[in-house]
C-alpha positions in Angstrom: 34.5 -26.9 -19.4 31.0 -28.4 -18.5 30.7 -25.6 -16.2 30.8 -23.2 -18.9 29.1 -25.1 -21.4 26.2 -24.3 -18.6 26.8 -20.8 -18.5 26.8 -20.1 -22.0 23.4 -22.4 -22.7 21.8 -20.2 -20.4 23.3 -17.2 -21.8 22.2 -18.3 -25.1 18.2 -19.3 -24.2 17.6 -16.2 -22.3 18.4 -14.1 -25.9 18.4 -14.2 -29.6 22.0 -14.1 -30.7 23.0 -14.1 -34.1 26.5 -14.9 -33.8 28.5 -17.1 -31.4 32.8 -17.4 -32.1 34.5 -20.0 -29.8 38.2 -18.9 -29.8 40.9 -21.8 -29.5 44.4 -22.2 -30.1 46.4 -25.3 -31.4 45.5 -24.8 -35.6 44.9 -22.5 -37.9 41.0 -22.6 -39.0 37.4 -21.5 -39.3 34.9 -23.9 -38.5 31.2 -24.5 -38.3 28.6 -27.2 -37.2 29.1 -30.2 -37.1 31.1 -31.5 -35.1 29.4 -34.9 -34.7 28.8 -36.1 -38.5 31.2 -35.9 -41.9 28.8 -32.6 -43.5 28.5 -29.3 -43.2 25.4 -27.6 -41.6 22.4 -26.8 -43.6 23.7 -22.8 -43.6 27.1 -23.2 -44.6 27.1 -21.1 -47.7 26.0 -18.0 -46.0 28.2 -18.9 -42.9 31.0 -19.7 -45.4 30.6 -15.7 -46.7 31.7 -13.9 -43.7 34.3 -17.0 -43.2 35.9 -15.9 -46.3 36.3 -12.7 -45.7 38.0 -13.4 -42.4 40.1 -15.7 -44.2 41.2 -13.6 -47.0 41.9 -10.5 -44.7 43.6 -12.3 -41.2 44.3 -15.7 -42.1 44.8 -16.4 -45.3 46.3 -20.3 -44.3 43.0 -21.2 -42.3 41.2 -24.3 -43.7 37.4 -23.6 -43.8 35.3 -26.3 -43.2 32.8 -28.1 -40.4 34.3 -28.9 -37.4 34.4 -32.6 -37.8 35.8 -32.6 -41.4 38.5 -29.9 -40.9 39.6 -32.0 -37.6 39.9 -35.2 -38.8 37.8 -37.2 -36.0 34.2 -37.3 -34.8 34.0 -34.1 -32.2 30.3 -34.9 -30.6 29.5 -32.6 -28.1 31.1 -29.4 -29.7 29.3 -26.2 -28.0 29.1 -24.3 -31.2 26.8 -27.7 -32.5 24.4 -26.7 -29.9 24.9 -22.4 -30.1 23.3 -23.7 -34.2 21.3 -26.6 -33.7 19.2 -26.0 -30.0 19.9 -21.9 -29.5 19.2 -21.5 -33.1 22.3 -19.2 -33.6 23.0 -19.5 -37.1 26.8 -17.9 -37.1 27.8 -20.1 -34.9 31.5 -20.4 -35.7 34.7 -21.7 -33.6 37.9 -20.3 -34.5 41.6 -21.8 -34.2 43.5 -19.3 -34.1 47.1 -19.9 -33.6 49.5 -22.6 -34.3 53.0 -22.9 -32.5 53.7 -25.7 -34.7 55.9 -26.9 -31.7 56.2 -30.2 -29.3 56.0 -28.2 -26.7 52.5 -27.3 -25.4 53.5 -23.7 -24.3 54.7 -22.8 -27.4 52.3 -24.8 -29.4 48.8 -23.1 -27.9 50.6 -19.5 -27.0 52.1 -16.8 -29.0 55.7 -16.3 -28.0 56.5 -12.5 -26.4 57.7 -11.5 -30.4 54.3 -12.2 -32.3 51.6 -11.6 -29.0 50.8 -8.2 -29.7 50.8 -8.8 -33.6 49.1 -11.8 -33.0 46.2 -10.0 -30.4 45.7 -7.1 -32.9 45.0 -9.4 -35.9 42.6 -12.0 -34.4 41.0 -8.7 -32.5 40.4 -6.9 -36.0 39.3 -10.4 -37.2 36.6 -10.2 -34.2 35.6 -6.7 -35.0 34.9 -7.4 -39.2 32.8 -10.4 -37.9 30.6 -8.2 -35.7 30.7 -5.3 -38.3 29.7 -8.1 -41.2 26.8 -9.5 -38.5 25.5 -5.9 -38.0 25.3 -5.1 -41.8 24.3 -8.2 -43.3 22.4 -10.4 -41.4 18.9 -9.9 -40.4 18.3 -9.5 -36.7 15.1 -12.6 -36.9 18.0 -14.4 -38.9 18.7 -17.7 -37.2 19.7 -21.0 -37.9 18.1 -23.8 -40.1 19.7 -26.7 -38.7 17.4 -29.4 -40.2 16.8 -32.9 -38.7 19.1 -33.4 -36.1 19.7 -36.5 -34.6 18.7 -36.0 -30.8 20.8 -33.7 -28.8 24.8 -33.8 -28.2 23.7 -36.7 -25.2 22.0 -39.1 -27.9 24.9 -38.3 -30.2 27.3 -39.4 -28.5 25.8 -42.4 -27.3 25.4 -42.9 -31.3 29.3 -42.3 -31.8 30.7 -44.3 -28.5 32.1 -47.6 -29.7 29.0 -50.5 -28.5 29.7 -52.3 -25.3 32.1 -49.5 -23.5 31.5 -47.8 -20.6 31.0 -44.4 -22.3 28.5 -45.5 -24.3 26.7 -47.5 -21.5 26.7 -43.5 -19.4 25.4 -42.3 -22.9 22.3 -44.1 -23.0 21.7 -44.0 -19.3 22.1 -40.6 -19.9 20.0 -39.9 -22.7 16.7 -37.9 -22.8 13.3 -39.7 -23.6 
């Protein structure tokens, strides 16, 4: 995963993307920056515009939210946190897209034979009405206003990592000047 956290950091700093969707399975949601403190990022509404319309049209049972407060726990770290807050990609989204409700972890993160191809074709249109609302609506010098951010994803999770562990002794070593 670090590995392609590199990749798609470079990616992102050699062009000026306005969008950025990291697909997972395990939930049902649409979620946004941050994943490191309880709010929502200072472009939410307008993020929140194309969100609902994915929402209303492929998933009507998807929560909405940032990633921290739809998950339940502090997520520092979270690519799409850096796609909006460093790469200045203001659509910066991450998508759960399937939930298997099961014990098992198969069944739980992957679509059983019966609902793949139903499940493939929704999430794909999904995909496609994002792009389409990207190209019509949004500006192409449109890019994110993250605010004040507190240091980079290093400094906040050294900030998050209980005092005195191991993980938040690496976090500090760690840390940029």
């Amino acid at each position: 995963s670090t590995y392609q956290a590199r990749i798609l950091r470079d990616i992102a700093a050699k062009d000026k993307y306005l969008a950025f969707i990291d697909l997972h399975t395990g939930a049902k949601s649409l979620m946004t920056s941050w994943g490191f403190k309880p709010q929502t990022d200072p472009d939410f509404k307008d993020q929140k515009k194309v969100l609902d319309i994915i929402k209303e049209k492929y998933c009507k049972d998807c929560e909405i939210g940032s990633n921290r407060v739809v998950i339940g726990y502090e997520n520092p770290g979270e690519v799409i946190d850096h796609m909006y807050g460093t790469a200045g990609i203001k659509y910066s989204t991450l998508w759960e897209i399937y939930d298997g409700s099961q014990s098992d972890c198969i069944k739980n993160f992957n679509a059983p034979d019966n609902e793949y191809e139903e499940s493939v074709n929704n999430w794909s249109n999904a995909l496609l009405t994002f792009g389409q609302y990207i190209h019509e609506s949004v500006g192409e010098h449109e890019h994110s206003n993250p605010g004040e951010i507190d240091g980079g994803l290093v400094e906040q999770a050294a900030e998050l990592a209980p005092r005195g562990t191991a993980a938040a002794s690496r976090s500090k070593q760690n840390a940029r000047p």
